[in-house]
VODREN-451788 format. One line per 4 residues: their letters; for each residue x, y, z of C-alpha. Coordinates in Angstrom, 1 decimal. Layout:
a> X,Y,Z | ...
This chain:
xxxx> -13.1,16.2,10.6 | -10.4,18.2,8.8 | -11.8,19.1,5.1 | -8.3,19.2,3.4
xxxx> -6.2,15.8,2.8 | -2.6,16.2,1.5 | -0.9,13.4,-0.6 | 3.1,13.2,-0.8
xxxx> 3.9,11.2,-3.9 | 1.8,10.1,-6.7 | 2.6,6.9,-8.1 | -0.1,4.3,-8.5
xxxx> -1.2,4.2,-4.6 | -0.5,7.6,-4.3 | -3.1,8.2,-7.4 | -6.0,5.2,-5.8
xxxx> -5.8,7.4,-2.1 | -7.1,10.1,-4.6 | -9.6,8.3,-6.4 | -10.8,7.0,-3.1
xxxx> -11.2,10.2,-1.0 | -12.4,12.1,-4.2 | -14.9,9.0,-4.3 | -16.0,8.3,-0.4
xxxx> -15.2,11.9,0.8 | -16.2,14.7,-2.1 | -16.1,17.4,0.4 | -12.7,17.2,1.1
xxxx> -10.1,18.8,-1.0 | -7.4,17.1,-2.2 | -4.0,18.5,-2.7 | -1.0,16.5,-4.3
xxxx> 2.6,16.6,-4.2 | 4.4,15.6,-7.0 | 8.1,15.3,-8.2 | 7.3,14.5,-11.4
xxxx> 4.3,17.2,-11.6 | 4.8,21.3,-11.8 | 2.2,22.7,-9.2 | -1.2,23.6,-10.7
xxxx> -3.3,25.2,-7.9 | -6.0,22.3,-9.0 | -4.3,19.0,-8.4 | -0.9,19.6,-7.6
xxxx> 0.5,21.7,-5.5 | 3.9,22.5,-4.0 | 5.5,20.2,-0.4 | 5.2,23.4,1.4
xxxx> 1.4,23.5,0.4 | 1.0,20.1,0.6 | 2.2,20.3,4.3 | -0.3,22.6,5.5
xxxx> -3.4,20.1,5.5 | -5.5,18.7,8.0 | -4.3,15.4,6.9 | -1.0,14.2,5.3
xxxx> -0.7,10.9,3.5 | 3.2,9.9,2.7 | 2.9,7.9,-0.2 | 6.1,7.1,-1.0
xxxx> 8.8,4.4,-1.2 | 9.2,2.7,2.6 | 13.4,3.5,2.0 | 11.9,7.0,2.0
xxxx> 9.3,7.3,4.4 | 11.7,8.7,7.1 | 13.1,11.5,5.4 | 9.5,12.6,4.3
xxxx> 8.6,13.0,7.8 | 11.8,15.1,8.5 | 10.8,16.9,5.9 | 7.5,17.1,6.6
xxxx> 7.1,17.9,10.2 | 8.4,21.8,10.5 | 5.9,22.3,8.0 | 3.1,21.2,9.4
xxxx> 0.2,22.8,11.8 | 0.3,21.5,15.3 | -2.8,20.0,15.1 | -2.3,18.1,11.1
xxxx> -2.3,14.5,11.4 | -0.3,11.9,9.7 | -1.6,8.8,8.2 | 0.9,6.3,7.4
xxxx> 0.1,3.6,4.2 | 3.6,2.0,4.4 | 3.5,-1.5,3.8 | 5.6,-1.9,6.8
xxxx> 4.7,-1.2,10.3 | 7.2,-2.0,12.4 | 9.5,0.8,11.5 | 6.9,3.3,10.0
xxxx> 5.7,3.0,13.5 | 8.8,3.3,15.5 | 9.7,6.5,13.1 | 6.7,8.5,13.8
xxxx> 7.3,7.9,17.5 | 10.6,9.2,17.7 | 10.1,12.2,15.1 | 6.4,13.0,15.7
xxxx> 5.9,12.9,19.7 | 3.4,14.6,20.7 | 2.1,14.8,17.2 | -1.7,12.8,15.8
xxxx> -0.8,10.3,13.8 | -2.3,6.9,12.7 | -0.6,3.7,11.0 | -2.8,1.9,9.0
xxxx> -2.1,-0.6,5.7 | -4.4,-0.8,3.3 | -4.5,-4.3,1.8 | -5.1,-3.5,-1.4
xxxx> -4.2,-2.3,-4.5 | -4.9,-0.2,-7.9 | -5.1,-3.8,-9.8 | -6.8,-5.3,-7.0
xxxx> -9.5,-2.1,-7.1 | -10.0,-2.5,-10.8 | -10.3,-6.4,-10.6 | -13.0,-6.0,-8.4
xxxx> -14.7,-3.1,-10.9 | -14.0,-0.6,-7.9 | -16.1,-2.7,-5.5 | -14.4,-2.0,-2.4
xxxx> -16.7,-3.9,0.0 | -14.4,-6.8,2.2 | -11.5,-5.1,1.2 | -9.4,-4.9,4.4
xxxx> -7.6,-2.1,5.7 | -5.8,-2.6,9.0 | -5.3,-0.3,11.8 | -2.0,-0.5,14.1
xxxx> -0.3,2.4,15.9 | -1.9,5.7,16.5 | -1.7,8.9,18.6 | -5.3,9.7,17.9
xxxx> -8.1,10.9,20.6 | -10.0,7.9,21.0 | -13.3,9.3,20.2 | -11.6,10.6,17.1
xxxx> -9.4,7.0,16.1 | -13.2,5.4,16.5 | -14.7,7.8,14.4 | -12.1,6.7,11.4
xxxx> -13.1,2.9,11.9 | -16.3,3.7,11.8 | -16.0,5.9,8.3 | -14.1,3.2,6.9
xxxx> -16.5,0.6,8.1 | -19.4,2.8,6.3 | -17.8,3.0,2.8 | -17.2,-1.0,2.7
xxxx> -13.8,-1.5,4.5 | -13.1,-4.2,6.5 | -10.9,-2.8,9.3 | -8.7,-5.1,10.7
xxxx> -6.8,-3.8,14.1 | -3.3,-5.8,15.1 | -0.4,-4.0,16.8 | 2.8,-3.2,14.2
xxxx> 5.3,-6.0,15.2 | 1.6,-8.7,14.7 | 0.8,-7.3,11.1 | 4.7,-7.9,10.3
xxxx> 4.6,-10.9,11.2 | 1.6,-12.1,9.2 | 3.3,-9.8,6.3 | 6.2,-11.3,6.0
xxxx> 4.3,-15.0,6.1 | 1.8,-13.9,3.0 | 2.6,-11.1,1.2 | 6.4,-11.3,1.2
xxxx> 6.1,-14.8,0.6 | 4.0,-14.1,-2.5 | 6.4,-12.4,-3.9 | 9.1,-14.6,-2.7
xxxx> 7.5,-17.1,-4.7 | 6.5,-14.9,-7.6 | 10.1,-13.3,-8.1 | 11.3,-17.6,-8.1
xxxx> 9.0,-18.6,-10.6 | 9.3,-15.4,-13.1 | 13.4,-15.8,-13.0 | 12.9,-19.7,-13.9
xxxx> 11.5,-18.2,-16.8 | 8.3,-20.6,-16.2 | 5.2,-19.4,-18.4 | 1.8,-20.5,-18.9
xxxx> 0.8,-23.3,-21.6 | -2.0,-24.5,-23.5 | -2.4,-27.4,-20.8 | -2.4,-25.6,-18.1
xxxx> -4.3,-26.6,-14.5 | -6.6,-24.7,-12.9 | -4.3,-24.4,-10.4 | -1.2,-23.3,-12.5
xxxx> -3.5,-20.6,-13.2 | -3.8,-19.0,-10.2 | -0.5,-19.5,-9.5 | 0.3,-17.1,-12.4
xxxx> -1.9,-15.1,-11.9 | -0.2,-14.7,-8.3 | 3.5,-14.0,-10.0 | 2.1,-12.0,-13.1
xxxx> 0.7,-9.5,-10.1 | 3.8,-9.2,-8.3 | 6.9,-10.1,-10.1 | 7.6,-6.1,-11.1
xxxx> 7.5,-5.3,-8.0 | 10.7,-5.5,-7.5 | 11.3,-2.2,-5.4 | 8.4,-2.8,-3.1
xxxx> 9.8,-6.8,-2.9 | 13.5,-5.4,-1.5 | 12.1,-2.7,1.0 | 10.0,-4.7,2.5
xxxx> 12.7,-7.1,2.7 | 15.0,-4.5,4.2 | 12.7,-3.0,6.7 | 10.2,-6.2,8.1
xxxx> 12.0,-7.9,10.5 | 10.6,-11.0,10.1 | 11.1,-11.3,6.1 | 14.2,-13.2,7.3
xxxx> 12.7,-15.9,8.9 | 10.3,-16.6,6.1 | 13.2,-16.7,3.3 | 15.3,-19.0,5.7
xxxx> 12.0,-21.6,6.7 | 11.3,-21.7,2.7 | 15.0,-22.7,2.4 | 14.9,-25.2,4.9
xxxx> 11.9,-26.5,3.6 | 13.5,-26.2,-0.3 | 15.9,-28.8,1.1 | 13.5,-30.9,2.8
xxxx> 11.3,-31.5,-0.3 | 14.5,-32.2,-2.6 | 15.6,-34.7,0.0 | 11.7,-36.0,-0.4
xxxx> 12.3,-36.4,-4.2 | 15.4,-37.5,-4.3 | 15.0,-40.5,-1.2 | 13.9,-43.8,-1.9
xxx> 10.3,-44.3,-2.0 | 8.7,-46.2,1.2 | 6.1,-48.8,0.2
């Protein structure tokens, strides 16, 4: 396996995919791209430099995963795979198809988090990561489940349009339901239930999310459905409250 990793963006996954390789994988090097960071020759180094590794992993926005692989692609060695982290499938997928044919690449989303990783005191072990898409040799695609499996993983394999799916019916609707509850201005109180608690705990973990709440929105096609069944059903239970009561 390739002994250089490249990481395009370094916000809080881009900084955990770090942590994680440096942690799991300490004979790889690790080289970062960063707008926000002049290139060190240590950690951060320049796109072009970046570009050049075994292994490139876009971390970036999903409204800007297909301009990085523009971007990225006339850069790379023939042989460089990409590993896509989006927390969409659908049209990561469909993206590196069009623009990287003939290219190695895998699509994979790691279900998990920086806050979810320090929660659990970095105990990784059940956390799932799931497998989709890929252009990998086989021998090689089983050799990733396998290193995954070894360090703790879970690894979950669905196709794209079946991980959007379940997506957009949990982790959209979490925030869906976090977003609603944070703009009622609803807080916790000194009577709270045991449920109400984990209730806020759910909206307190994703209600600034905002960015990640709208793209994934934007680029899941089944987001839709969900926000139009919770309307439906919003209607529904106010009809429930608001009937007569059968005895």
């Amino acid at each position: 396996m390739t002994q250089t990793v490249g990481i395009i963006g370094y916000g809080s996954f881009g900084a955990l995919t770090r942590t994680l390789i440096s942690r799991f994988a300490p004979e790889i090097e690790v080289r970062v791209f960063s707008s926000r960071q002049e290139p060190d020759g240590e950690t951060f180094f320049s796109f072009d430099e970046v570009a050049t590794c075994g292994i490139v992993i876009p971390c970036v926005p999903i409204a800007a995963f297909e301009e990085t692989i523009q971007k990225l692609l006339p850069l790379m060695r023939p042989e460089g795979i990409i590993v896509d982290v989006a927390t969409v499938k659908v049209h990561t997928s469909e993206v590196l198809t069009r623009l990287a044919a003939g290219r190695p690449w895998l699509a994979t989303h790691p279900m998990f988090g920086p806050e979810s990783y320090q929660k659990r005191h970095e105990d990784v072990s059940g956390f799932r990561i799931v497998l989709t898409a890929h252009t990998l040799p086989q021998e090689l695609y089983a050799g990733v489940a396998e290193r995954l499996r070894a360090c703790g993983f879970t690894v979950v394999e669905m196709t794209p349009e079946q991980h959007d799916k379940h997506l957009a019916e949990t982790l959209f609707l979490t925030h869906l339901m976090g977003q609603i509850v944070a703009r009622g201005a609803f807080n916790r109180t000194e009577i709270d239930t045991v449920s109400f608690g984990f209730l806020m705990d759910a909206v307190e973990s994703v209600k600034h999310d905002t960015a990640l709440f709208q793209d994934v929105f934007r680029y899941n096609p089944y987001c839709r459905q969900v926000l139009e069944r919770v309307g439906v059903a919003e209607a529904e239970v106010r009809t429930l409250l608001e009937g007569k009561r059968d005895n």
